[in-house]
N, CA, C and O atoms as a CHARMM CRD file, in Angstrom:
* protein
*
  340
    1    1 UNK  N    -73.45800  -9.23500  12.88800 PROA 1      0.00000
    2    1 UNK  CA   -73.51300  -8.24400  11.83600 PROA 1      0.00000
    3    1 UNK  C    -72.43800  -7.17400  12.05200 PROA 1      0.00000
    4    1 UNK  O    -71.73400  -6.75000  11.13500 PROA 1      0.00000
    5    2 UNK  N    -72.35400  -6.74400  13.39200 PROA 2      0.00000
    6    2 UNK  CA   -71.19000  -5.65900  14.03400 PROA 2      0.00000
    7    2 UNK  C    -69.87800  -6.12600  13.61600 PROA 2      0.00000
    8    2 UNK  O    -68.91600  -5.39000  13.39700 PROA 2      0.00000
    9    3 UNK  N    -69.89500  -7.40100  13.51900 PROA 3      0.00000
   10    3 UNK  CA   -68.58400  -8.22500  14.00700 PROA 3      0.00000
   11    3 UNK  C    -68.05900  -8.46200  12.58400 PROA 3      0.00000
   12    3 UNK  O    -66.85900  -8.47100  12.31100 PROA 3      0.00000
   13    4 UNK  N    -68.86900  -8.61900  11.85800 PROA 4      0.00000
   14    4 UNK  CA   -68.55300  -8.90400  10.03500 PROA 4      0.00000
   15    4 UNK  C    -68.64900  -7.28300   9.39900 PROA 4      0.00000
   16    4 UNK  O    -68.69700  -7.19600   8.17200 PROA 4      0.00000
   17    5 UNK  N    -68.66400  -6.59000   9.84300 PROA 5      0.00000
   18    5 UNK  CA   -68.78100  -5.26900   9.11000 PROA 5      0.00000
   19    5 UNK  C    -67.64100  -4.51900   9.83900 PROA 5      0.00000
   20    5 UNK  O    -66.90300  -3.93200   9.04700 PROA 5      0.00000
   21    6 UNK  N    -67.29600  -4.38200  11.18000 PROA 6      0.00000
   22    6 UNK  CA   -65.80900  -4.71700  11.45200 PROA 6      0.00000
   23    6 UNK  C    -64.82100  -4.90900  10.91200 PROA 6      0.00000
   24    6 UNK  O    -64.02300  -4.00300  10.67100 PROA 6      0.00000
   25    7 UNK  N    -64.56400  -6.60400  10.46900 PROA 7      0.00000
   26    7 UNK  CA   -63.56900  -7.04500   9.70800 PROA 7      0.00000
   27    7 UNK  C    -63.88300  -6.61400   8.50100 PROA 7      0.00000
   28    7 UNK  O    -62.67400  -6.45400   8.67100 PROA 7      0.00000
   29    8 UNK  N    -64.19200  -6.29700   7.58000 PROA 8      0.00000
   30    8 UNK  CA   -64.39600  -5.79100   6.58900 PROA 8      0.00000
   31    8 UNK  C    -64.03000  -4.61000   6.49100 PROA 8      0.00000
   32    8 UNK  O    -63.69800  -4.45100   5.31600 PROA 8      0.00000
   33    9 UNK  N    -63.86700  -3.46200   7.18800 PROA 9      0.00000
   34    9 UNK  CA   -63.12100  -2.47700   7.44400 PROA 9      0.00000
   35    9 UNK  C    -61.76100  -2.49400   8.01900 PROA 9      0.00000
   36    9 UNK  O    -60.97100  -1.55200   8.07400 PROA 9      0.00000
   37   10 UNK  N    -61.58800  -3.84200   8.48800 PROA 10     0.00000
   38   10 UNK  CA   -60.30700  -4.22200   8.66100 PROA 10     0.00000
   39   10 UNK  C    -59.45300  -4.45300   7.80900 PROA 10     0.00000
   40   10 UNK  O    -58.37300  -3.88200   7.65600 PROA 10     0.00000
   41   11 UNK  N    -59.95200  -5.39100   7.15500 PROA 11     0.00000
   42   11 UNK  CA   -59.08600  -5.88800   5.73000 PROA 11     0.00000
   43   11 UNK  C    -59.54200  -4.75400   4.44800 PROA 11     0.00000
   44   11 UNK  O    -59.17100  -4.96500   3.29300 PROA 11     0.00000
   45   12 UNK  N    -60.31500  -3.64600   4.78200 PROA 12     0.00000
   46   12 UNK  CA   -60.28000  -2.71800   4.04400 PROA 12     0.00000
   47   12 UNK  C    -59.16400  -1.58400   4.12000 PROA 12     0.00000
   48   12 UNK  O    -58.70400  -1.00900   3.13300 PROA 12     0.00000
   49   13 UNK  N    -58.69600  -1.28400   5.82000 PROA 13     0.00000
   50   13 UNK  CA   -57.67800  -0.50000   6.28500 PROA 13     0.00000
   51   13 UNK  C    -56.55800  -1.20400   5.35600 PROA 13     0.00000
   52   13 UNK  O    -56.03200  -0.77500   4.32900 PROA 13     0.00000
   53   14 UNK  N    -56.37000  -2.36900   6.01200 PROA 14     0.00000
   54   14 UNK  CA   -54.77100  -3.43600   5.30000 PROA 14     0.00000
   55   14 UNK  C    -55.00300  -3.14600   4.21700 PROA 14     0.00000
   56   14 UNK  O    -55.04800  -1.91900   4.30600 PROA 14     0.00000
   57   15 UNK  N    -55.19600  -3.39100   3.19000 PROA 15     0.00000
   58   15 UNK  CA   -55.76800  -3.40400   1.87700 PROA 15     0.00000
   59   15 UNK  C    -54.94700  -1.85700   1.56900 PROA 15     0.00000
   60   15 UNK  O    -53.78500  -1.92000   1.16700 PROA 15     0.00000
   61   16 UNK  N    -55.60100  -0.48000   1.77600 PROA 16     0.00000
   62   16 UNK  CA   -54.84200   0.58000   1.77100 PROA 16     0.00000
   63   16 UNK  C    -53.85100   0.81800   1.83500 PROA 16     0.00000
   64   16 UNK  O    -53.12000   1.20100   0.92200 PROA 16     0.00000
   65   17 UNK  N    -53.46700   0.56100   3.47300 PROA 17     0.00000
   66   17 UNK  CA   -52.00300   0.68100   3.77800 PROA 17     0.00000
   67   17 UNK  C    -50.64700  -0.21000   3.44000 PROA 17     0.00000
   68   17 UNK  O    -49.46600  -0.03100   3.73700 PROA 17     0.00000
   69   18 UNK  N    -51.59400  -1.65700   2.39300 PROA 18     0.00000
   70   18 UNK  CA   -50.57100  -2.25200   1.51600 PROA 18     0.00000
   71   18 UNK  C    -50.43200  -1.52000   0.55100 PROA 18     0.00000
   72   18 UNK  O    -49.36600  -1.73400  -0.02700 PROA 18     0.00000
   73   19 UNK  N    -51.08300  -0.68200   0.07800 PROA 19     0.00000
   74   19 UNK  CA   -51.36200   0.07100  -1.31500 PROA 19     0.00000
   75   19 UNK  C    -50.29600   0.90000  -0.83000 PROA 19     0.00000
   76   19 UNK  O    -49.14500   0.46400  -0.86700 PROA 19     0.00000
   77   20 UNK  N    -50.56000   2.12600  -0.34900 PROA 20     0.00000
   78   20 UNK  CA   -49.53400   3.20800   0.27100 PROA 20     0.00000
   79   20 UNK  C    -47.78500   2.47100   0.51300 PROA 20     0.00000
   80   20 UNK  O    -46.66800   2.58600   0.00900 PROA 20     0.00000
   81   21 UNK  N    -48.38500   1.79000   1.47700 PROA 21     0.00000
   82   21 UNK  CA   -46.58700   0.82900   1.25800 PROA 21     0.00000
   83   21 UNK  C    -45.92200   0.64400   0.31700 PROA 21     0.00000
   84   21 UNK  O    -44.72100   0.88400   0.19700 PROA 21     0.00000
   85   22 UNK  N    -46.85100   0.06700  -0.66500 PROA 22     0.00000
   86   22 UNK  CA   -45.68100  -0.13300  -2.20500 PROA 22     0.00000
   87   22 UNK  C    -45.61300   1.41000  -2.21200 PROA 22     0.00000
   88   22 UNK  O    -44.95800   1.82600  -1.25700 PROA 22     0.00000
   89   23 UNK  N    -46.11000   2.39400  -3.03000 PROA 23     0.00000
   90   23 UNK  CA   -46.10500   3.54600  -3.39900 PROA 23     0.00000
   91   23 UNK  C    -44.75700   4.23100  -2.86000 PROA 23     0.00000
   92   23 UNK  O    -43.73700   4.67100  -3.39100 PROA 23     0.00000
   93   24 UNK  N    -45.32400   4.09000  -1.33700 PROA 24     0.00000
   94   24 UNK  CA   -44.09000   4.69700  -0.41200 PROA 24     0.00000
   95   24 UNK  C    -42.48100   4.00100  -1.20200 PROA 24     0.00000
   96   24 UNK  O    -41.60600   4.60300  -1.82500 PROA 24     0.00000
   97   25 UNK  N    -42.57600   2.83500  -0.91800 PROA 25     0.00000
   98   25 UNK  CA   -41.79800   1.95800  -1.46700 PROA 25     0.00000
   99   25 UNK  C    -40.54100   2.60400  -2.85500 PROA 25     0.00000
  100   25 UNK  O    -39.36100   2.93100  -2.98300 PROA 25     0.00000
  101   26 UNK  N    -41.92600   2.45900  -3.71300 PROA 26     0.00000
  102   26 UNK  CA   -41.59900   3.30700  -4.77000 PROA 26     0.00000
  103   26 UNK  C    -41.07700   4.55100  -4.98300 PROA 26     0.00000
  104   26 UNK  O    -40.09300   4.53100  -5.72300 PROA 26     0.00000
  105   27 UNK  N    -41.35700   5.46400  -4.64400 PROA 27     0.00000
  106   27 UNK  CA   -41.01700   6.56000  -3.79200 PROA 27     0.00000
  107   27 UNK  C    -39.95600   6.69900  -3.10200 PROA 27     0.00000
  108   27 UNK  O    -39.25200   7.63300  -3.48600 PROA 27     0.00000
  109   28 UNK  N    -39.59400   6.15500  -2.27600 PROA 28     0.00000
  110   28 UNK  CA   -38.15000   5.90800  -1.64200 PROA 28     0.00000
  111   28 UNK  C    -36.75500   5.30000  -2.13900 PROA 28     0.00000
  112   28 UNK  O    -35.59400   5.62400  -1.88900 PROA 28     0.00000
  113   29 UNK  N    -37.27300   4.36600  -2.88200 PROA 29     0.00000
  114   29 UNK  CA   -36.67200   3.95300  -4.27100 PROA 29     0.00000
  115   29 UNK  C    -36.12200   5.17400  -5.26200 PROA 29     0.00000
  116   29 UNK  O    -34.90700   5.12900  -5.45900 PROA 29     0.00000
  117   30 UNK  N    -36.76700   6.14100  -5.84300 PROA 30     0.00000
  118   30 UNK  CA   -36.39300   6.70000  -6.19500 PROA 30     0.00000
  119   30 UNK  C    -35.49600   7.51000  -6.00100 PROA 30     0.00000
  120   30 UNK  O    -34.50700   7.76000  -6.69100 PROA 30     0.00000
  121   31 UNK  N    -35.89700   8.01300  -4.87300 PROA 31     0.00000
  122   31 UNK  CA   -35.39800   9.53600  -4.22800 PROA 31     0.00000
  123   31 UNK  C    -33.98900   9.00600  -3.53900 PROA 31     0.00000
  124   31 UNK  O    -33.03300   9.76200  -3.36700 PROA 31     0.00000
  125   32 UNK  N    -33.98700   7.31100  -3.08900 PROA 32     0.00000
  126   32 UNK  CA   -32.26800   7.08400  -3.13600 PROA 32     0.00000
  127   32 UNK  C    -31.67600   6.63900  -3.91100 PROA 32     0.00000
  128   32 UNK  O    -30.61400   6.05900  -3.68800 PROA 32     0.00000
  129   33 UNK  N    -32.29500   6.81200  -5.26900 PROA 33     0.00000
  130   33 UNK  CA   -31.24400   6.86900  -6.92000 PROA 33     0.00000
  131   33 UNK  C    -30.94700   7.80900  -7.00600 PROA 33     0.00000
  132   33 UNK  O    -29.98400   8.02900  -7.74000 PROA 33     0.00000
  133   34 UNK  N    -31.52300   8.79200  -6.38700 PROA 34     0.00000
  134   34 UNK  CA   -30.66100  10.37000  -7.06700 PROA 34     0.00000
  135   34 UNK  C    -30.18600  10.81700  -5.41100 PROA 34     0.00000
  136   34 UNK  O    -29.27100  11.64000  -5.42600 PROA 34     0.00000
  137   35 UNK  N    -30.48500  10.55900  -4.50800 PROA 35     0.00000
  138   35 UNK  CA   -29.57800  11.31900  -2.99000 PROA 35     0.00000
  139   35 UNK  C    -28.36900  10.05100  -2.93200 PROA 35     0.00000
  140   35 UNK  O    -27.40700  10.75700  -2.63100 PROA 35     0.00000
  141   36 UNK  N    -28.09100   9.35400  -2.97800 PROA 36     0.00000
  142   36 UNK  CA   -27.30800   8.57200  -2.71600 PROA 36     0.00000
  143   36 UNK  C    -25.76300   8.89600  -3.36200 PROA 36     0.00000
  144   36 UNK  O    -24.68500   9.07600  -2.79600 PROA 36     0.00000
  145   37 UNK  N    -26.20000   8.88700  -5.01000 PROA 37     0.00000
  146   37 UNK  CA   -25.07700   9.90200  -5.71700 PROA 37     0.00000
  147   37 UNK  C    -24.25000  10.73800  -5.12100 PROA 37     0.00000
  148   37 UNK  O    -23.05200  10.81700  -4.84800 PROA 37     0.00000
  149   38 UNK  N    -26.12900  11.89900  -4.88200 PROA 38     0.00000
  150   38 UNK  CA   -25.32100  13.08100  -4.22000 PROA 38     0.00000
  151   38 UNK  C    -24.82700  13.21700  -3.08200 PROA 38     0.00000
  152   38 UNK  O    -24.40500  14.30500  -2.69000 PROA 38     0.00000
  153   39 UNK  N    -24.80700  12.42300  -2.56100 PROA 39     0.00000
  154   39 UNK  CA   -24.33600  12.01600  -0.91900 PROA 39     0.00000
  155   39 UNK  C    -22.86700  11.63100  -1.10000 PROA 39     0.00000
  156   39 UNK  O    -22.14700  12.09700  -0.21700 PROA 39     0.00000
  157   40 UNK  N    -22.26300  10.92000  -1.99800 PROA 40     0.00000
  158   40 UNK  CA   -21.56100  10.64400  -1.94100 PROA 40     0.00000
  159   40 UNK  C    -20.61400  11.26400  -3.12900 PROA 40     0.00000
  160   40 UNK  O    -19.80400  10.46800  -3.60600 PROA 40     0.00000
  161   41 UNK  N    -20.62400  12.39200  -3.57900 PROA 41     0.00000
  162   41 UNK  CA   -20.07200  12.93200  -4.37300 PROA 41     0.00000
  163   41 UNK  C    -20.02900  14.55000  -3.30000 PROA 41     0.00000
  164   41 UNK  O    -19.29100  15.47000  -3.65100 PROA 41     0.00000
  165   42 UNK  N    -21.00300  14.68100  -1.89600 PROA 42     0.00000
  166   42 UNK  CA   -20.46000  15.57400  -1.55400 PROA 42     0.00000
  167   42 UNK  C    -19.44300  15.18700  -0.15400 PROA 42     0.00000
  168   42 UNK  O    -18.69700  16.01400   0.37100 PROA 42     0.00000
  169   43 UNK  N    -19.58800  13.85600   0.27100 PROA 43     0.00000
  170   43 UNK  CA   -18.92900  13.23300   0.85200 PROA 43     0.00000
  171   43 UNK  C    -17.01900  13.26200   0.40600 PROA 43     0.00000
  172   43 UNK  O    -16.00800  13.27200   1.10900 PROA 43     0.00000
  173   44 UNK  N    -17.21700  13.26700  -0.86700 PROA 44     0.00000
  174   44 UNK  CA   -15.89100  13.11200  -1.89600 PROA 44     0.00000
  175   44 UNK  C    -15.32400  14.40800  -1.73700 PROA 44     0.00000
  176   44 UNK  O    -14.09500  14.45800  -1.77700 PROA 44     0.00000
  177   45 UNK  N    -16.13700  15.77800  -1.51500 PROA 45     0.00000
  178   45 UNK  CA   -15.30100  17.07600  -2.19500 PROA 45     0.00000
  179   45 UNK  C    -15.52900  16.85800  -0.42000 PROA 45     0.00000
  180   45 UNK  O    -14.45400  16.35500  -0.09300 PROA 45     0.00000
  181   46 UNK  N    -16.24500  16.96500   0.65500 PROA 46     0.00000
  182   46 UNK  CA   -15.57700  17.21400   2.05600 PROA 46     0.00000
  183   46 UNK  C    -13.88700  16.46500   2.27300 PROA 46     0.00000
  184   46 UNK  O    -12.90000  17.00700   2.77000 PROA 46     0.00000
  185   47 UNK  N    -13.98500  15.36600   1.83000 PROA 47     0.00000
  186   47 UNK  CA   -12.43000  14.62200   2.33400 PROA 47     0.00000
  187   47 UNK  C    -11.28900  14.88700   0.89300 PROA 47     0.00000
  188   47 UNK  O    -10.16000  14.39800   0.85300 PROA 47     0.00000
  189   48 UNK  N    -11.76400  15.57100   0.02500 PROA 48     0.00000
  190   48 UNK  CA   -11.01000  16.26600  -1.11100 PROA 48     0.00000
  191   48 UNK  C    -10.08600  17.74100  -0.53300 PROA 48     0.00000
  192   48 UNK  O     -8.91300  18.10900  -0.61100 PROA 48     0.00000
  193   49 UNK  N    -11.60800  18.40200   0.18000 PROA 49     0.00000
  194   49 UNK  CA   -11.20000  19.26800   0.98700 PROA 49     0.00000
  195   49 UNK  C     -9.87200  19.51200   1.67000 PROA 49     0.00000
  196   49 UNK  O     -8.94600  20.30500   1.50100 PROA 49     0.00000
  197   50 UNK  N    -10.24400  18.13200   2.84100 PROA 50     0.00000
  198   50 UNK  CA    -9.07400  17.96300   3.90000 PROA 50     0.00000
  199   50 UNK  C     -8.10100  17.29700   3.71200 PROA 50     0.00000
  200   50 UNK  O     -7.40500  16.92700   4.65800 PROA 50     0.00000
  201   51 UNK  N     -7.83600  17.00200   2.50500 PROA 51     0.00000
  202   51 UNK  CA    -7.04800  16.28900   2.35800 PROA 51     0.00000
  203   51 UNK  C     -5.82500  17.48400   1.86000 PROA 51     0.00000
  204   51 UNK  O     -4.80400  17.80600   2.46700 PROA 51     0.00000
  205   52 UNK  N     -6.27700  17.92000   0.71300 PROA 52     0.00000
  206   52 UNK  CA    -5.56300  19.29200   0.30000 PROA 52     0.00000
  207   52 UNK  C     -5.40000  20.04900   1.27900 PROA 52     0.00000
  208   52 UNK  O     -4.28500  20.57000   1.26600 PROA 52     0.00000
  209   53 UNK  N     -6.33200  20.47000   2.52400 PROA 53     0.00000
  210   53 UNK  CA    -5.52400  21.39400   3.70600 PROA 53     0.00000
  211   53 UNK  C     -4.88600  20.65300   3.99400 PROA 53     0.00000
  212   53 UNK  O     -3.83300  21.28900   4.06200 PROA 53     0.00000
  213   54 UNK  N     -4.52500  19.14300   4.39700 PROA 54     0.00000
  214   54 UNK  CA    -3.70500  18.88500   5.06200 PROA 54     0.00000
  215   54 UNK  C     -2.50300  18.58500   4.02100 PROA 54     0.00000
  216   54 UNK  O     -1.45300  18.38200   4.63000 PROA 54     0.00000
  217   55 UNK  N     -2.40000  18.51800   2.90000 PROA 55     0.00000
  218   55 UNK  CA    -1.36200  18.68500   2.37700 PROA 55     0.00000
  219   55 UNK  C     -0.39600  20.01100   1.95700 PROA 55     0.00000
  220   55 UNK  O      0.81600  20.19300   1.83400 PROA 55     0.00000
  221   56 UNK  N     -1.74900  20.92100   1.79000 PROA 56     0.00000
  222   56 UNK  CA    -1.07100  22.32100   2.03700 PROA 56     0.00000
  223   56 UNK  C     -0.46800  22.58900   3.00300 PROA 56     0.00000
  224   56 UNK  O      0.47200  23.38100   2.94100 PROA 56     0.00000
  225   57 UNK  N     -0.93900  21.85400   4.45700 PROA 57     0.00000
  226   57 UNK  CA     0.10200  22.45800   5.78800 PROA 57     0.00000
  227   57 UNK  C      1.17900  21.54700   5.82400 PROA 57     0.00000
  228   57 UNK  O      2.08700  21.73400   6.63400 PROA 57     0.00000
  229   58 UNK  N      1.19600  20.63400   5.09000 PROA 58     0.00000
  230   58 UNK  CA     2.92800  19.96600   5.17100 PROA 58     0.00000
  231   58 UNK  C      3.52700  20.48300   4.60200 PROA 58     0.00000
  232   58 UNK  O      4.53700  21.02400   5.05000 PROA 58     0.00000
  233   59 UNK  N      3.08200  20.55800   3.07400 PROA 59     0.00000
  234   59 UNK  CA     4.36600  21.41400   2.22000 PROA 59     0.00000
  235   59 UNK  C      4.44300  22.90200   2.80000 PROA 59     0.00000
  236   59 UNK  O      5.33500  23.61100   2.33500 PROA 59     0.00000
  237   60 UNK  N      3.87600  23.26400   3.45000 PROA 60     0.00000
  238   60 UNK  CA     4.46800  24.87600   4.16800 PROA 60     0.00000
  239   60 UNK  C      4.96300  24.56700   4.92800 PROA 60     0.00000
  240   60 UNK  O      6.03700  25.16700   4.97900 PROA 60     0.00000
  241   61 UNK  N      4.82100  23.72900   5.87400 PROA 61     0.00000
  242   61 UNK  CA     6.15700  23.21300   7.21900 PROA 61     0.00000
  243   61 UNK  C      7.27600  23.08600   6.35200 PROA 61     0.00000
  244   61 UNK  O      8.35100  23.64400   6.57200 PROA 61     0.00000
  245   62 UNK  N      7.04500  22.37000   5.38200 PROA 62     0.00000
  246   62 UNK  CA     8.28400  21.51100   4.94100 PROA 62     0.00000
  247   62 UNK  C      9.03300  23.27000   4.14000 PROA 62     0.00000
  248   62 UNK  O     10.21900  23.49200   4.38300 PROA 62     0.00000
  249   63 UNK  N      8.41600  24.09400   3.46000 PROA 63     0.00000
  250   63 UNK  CA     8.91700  25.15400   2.88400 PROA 63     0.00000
  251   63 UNK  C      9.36100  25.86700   4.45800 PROA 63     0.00000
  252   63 UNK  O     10.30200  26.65800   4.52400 PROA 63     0.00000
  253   64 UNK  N      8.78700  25.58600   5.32700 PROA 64     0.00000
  254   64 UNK  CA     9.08600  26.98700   6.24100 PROA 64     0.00000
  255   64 UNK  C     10.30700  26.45400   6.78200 PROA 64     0.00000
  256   64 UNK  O     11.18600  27.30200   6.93900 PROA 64     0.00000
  257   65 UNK  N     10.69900  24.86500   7.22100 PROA 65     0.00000
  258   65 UNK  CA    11.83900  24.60600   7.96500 PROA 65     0.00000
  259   65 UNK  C     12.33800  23.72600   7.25800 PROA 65     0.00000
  260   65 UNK  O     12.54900  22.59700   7.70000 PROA 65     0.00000
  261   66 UNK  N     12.73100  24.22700   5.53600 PROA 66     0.00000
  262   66 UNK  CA    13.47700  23.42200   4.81000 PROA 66     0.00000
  263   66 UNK  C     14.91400  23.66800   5.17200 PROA 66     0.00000
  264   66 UNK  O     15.57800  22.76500   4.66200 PROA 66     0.00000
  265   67 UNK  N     15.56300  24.38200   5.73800 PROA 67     0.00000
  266   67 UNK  CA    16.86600  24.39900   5.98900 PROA 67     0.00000
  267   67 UNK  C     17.09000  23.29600   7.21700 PROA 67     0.00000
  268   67 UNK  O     17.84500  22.32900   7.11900 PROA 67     0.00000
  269   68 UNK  N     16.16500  23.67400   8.58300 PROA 68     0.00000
  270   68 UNK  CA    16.16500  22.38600   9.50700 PROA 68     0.00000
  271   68 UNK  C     16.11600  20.94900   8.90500 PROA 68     0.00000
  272   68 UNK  O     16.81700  20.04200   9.35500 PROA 68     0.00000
  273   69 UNK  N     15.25500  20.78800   7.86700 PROA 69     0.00000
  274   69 UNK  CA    14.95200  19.38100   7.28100 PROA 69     0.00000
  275   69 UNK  C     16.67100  18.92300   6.77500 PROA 69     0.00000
  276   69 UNK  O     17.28600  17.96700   7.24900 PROA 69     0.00000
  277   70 UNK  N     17.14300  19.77200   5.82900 PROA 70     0.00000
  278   70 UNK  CA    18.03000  19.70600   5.14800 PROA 70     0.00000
  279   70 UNK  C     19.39600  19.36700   6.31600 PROA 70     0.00000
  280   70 UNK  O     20.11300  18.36700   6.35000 PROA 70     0.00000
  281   71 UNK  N     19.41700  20.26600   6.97000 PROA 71     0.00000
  282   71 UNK  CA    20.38000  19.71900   7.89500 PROA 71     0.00000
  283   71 UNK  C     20.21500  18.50300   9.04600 PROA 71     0.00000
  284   71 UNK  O     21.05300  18.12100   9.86300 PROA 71     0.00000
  285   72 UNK  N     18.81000  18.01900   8.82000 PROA 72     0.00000
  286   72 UNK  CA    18.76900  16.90200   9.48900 PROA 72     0.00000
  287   72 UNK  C     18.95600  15.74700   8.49800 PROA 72     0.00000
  288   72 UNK  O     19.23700  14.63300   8.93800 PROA 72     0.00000
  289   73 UNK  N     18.83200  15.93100   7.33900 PROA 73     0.00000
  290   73 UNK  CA    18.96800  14.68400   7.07500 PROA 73     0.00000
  291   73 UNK  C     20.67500  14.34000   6.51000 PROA 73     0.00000
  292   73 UNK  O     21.17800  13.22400   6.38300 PROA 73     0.00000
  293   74 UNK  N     21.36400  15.77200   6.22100 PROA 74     0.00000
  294   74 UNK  CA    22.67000  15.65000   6.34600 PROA 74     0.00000
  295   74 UNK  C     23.20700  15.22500   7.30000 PROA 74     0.00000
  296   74 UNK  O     24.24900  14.61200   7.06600 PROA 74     0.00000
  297   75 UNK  N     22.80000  15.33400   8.67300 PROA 75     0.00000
  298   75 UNK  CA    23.13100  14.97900   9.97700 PROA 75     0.00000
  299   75 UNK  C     23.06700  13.05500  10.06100 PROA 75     0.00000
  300   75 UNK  O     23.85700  12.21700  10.49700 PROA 75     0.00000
  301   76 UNK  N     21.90700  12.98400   9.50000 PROA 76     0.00000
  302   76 UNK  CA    21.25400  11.14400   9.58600 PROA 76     0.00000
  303   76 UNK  C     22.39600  10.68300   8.63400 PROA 76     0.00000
  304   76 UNK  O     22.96600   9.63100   8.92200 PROA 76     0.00000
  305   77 UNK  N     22.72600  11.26800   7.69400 PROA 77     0.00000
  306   77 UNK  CA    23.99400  10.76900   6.14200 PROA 77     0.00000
  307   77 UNK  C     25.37600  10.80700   7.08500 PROA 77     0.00000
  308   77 UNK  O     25.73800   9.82900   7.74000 PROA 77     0.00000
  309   78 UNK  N     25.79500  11.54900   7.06900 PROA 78     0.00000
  310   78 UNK  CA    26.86500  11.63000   7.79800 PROA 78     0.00000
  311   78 UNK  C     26.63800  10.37600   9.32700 PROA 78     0.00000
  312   78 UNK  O     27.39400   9.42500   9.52700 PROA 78     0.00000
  313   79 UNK  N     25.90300  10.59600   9.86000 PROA 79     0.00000
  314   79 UNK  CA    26.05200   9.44300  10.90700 PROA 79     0.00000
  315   79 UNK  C     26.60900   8.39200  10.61400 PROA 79     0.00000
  316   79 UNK  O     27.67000   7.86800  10.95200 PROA 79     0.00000
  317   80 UNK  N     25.45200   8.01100   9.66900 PROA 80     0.00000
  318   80 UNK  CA    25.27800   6.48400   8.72300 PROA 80     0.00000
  319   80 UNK  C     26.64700   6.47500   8.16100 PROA 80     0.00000
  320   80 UNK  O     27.20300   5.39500   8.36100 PROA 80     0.00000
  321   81 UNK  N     27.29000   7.25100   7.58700 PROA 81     0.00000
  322   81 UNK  CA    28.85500   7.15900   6.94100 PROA 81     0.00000
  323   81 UNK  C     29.52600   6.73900   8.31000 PROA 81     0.00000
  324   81 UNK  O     30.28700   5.77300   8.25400 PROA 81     0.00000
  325   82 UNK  N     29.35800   7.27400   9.37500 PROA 82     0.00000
  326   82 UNK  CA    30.19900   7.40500  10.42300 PROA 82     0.00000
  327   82 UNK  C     30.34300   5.55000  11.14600 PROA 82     0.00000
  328   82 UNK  O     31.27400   4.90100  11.62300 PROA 82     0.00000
  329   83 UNK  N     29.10300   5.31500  10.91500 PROA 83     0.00000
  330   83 UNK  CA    28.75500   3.69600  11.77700 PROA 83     0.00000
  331   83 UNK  C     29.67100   3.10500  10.55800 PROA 83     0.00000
  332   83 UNK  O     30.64700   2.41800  10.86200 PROA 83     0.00000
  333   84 UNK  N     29.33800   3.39200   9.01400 PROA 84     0.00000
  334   84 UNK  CA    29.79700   2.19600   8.49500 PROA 84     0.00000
  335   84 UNK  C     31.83700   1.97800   8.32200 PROA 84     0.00000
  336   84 UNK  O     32.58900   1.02200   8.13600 PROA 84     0.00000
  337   85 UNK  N     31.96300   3.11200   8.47300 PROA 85     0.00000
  338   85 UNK  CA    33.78800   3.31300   8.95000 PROA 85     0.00000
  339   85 UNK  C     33.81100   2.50900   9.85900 PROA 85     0.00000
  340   85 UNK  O     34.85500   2.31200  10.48200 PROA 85     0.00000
């Protein structure tokens, strides 16, 4: 009698916690239709971010030692003229 009233609370627990599972299921389902987006749209403006600092600090190198640039690559032209004489 112990032993059958037991299992019966057994497969009454399972029974529940299949219930809750889908739900959960469901539930989780949802909530990564809408975080997933946003995960990855704030993922987008972090490397949007760094991408623009790091393009802002080239073009200021490149503004700050545009005369060095300029005379290096006059330097590389002129070589190149020089080999092909």
């Amino acid at each position: 009698m112990a032993e059958r009233e037991l299992r019966e609370r057994i497969q009454s627990t399972t029974r529940e916690l299949e219930a809750v599972k889908g739900e959960l299921a469901r539930r989780y389902s949802t909530v990564m239709s809408t975080v997933k987006p946003l995960a990855l749209v704030v993922a987008g403006y972090i490397g949007m971010r760094m991408a623009m600092w790091v393009l802002g600090t080239l073009l200021s190198l490149l503004w700050k030692y545009s005369i060095l640039f300029l005379a290096m690559v006059a330097f590389l032209l002129l070589r190149r003229g020089m080999k092909g004489s």
